[in-house]
C-alpha positions as CSV (number, residue, x, y, z in Angstrom):
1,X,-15.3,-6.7,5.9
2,X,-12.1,-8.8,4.9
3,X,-11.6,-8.8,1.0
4,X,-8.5,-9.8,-1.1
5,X,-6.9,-7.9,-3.2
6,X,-8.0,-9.7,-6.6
7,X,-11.8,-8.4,-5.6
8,X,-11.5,-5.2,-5.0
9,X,-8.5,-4.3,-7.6
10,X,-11.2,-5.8,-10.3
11,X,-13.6,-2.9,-9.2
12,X,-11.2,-0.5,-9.4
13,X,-9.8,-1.5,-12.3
14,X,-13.3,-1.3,-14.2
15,X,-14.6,1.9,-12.4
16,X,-11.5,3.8,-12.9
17,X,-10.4,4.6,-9.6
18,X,-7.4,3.4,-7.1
19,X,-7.7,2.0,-3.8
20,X,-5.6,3.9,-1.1
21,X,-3.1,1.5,0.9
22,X,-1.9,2.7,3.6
23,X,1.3,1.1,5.7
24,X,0.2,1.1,9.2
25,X,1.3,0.9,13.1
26,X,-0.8,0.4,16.1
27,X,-4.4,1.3,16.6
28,X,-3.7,5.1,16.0
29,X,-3.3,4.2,12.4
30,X,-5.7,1.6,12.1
31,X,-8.3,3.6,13.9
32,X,-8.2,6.5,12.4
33,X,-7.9,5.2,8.9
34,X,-10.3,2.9,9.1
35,X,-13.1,5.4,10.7
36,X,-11.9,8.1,8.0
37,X,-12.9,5.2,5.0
38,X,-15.8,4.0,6.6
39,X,-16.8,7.9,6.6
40,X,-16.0,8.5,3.0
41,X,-17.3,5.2,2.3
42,X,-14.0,3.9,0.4
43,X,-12.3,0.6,0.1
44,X,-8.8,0.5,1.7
45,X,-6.0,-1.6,1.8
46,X,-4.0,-1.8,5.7
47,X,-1.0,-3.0,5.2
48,X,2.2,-3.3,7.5
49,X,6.0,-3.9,6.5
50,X,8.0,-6.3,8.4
51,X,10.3,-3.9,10.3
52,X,7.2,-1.9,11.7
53,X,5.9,-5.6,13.0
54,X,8.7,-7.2,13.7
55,X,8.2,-9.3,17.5
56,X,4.9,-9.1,18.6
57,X,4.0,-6.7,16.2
58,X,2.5,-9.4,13.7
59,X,0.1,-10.8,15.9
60,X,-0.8,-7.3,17.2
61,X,-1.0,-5.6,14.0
62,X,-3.1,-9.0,12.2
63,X,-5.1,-9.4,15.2
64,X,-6.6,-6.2,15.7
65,X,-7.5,-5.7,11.6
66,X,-9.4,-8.7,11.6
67,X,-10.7,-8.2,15.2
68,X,-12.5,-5.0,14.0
69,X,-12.9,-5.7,9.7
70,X,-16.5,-7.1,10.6
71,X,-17.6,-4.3,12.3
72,X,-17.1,-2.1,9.2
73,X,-19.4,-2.1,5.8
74,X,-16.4,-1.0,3.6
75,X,-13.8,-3.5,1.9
76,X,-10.9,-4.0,3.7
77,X,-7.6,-5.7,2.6
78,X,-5.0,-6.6,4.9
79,X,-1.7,-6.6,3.2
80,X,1.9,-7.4,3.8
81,X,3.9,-5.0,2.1
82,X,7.1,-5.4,0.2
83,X,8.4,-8.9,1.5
84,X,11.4,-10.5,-0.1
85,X,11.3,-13.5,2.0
86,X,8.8,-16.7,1.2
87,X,8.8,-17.1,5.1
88,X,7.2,-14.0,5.6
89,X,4.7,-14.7,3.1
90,X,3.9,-18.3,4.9
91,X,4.0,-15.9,8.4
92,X,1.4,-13.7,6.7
93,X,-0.9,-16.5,5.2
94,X,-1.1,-18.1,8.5
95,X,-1.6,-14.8,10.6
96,X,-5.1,-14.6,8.4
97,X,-3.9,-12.1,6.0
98,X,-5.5,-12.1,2.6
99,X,-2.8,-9.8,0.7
100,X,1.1,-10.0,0.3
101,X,3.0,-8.3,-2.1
102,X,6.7,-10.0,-2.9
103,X,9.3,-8.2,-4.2
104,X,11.7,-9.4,-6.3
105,X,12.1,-6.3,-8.5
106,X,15.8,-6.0,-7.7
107,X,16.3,-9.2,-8.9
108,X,17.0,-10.6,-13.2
109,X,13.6,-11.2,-14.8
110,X,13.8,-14.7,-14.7
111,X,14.7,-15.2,-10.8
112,X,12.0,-12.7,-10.1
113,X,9.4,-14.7,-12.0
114,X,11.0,-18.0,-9.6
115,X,10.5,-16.1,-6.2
116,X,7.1,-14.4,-7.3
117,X,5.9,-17.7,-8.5
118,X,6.6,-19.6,-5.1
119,X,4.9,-17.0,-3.1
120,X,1.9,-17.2,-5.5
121,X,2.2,-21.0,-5.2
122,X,2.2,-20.4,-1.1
123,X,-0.8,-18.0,-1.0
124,X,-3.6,-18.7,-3.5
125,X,-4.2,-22.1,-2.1
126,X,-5.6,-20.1,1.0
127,X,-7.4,-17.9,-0.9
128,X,-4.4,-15.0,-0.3
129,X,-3.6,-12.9,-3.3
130,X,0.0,-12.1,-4.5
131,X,0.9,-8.4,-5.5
132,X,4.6,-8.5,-7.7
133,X,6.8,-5.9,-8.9
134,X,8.4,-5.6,-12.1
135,X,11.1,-3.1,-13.0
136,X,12.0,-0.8,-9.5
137,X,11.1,1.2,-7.5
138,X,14.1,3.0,-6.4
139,X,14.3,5.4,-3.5
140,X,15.2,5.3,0.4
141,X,14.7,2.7,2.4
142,X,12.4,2.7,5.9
143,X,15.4,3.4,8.3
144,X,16.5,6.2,5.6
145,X,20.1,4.1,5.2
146,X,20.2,3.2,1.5
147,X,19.0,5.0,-1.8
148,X,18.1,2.7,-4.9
149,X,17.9,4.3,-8.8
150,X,14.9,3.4,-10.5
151,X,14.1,1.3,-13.2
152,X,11.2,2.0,-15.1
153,X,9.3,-1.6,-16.3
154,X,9.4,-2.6,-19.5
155,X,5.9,-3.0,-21.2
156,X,7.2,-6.2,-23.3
157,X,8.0,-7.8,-20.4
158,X,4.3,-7.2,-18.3
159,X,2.3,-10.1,-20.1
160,X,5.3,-12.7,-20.0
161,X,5.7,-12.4,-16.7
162,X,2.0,-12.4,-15.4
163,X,1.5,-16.0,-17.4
164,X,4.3,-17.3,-16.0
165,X,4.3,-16.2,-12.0
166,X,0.1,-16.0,-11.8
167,X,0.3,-12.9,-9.9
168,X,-2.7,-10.7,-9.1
169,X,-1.4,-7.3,-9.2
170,X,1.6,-5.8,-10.7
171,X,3.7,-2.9,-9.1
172,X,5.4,-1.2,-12.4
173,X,7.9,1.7,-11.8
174,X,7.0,4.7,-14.3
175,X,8.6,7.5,-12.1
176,X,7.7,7.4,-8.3
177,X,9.9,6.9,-5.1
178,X,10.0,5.0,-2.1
179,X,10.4,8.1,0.9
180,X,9.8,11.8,1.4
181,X,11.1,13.7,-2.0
182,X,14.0,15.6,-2.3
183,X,12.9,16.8,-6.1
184,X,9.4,16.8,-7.5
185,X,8.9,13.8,-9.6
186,X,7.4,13.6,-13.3
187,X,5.4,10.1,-14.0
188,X,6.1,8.4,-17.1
189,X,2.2,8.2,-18.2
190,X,3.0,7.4,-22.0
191,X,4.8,4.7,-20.3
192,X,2.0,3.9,-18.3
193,X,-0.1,3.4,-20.8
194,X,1.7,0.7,-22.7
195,X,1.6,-0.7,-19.4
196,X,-1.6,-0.6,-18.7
197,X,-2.5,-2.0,-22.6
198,X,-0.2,-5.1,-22.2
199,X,-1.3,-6.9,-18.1
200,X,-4.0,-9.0,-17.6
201,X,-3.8,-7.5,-14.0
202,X,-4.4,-4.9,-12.2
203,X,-1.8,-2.2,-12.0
204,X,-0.1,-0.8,-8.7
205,X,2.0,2.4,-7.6
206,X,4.4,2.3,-4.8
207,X,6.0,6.0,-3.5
208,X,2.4,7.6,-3.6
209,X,3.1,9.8,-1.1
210,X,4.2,13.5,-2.1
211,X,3.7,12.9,-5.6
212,X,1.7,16.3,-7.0
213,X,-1.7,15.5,-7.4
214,X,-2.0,16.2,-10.9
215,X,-0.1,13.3,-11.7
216,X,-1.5,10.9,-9.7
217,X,-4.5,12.0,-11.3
218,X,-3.2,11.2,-14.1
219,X,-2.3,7.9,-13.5
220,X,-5.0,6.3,-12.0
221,X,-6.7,7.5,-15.4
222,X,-4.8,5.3,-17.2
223,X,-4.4,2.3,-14.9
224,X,-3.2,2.7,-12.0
225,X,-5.8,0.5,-9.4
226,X,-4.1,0.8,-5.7
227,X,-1.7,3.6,-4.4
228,X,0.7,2.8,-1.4
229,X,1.0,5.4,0.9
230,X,3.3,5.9,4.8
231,X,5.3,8.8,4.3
232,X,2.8,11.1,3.6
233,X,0.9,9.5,7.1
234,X,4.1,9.6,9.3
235,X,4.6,13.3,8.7
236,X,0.5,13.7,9.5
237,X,1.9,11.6,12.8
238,X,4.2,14.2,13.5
239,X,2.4,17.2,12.7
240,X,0.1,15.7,15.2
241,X,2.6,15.0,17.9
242,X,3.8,18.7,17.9
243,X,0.3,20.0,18.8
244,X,-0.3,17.3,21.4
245,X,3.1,18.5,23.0
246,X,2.5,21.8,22.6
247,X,-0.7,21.7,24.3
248,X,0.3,20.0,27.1
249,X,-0.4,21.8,30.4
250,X,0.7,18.7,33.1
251,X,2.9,16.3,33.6
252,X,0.6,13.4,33.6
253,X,-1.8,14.3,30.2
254,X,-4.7,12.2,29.6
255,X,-4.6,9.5,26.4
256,X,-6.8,11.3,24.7
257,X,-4.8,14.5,24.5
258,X,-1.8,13.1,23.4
259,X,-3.1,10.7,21.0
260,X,-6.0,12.6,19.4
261,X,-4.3,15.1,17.7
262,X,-2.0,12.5,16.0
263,X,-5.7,10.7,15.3
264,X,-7.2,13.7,14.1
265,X,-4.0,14.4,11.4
266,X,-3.6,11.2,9.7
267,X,-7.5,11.0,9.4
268,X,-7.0,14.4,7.4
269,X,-4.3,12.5,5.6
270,X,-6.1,9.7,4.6
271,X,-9.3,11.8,3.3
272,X,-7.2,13.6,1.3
273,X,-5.9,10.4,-0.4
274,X,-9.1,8.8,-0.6
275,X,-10.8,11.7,-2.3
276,X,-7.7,12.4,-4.8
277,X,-7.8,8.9,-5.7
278,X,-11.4,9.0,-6.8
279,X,-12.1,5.8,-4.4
280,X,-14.8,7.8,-2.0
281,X,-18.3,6.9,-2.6
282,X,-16.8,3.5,-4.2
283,X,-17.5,1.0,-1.2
């Protein structure tokens, strides 16, 4: 079933666990993360960023989460991920999504709270609900072309800037990175905590994926309510591609074969998020 954000963050904000969001493509993704909740009986967040969509790929990608959300007892979000444009978020609130997150966290506070506030004032007449991001996330980029620093969020600044923009969630920066690693990170939980102490809303960490689990741990104990997650899922997709192409034996393999190893390893991927994030058994 279809669910925004603002429910299903609340839960998890007051049960202590985080809800797994994972950045998806085509019905391998979909499929097998969707059938891997359902299993574990987990709320889930499907969420898509605009280059993976771009085309077609919206109305594919929208169509086929709502198309199949009814079908499945478990909550279900269906996100846009990291926008920086209000057209997108108009794009997403038409397309039936109940979730966008816009960032402005490379922006100065005050033109962040402007942008974060229009959005907010686009989506929650439709019932959509607005994820923001203060301080930065820093890291690569999809296409691997740019590398950004972080900036860890200020704790003083977390209240202010809820009253005034009326987000729903707040991404916060306390260590993580955007891409595969190239050094192990270490989270900021003191820092967390303030953070946690001072929003009115539920808190949000972007560059889940390869983070040790000890600190994730760590930080969904003290506030962290959703965890976005692709990396970690497009090297399951790989690992999955090399055994379908090693096992090939013809020329013309069945779509099975090829695609149900890839299946079978981001399923694998997603359990193992779902159950370090304490969010099985939570649905």
């Amino acid at each position: 079933m279809l669910v925004t954000a603002r429910e299903i963050l609340a839960d998890a904000r007051s049960r202590h666990y985080a809800v797994p969001a994972f950045d998806c493509v085509e019905d391998v993704f979909v499929r097998a993360i969707l059938e891997t909740a359902e299993a574990c009986r987990a709320p889930v967040f499907l969420m898509c960023l605009e280059p993976d969509v771009r085309g077609n790929g919206w109305i594919y990608f929208s169509g086929l989460v709502r198309a199949v959300a009814s079908r499945h007892k478990i909550p279900i979000v269906l996100h846009l991920d990291h926008t920086t444009e209000l057209e997108l978020v108009r794009k997403a609130v038409d397309l039936g999504f109940t979730s966008v997150m816009i960032d402005g966290s490379s922006l100065p506070f005050d033109e962040n709270v402007r942008l974060t506030k229009a959005a907010v004032e686009i989506a929650h007449p439709r019932g959509v609900s607005v994820e923001a991001e203060l301080g930065h996330v820093g890291g690569s980029d999809l296409e691997a072309t740019t590398h950004a620093e972080n900036v860890l969020t200020e704790p003083d600044e977390v209240a202010r800037f809820v009253e005034q923009t009326g987000c729903d969630a707040l991404a916060v920066s306390i260590g993580t990175s955007h891409g595969v690693y190239q050094s192990l990170p270490k989270l900021n939980i003191e820092r967390l905590k303030e953070l946690n102490r001072a929003s009115p809303v539920p808190l949000v960490m972007h560059g889940g994926s390869g983070t040790p689990p000890d600190q994730v741990q760590a930080a969904v104990r003290h506030g962290i309510c959703k965890m976005n997650i692709y990396a970690d899922c497009r090297i399951a997709m790989r690992r999955g591609l090399d055994l379908a192409a090693k096992s090939q034996r013809r020329e013309d393999p069945l779509p099975y074969e090829v695609f149900g190893p890839i299946r079978q390893q981001i399923a694998a991927a997603a359990k193992e998020k779902i159950e370090l994030l304490f969010a099985a058994g939570r649905a």
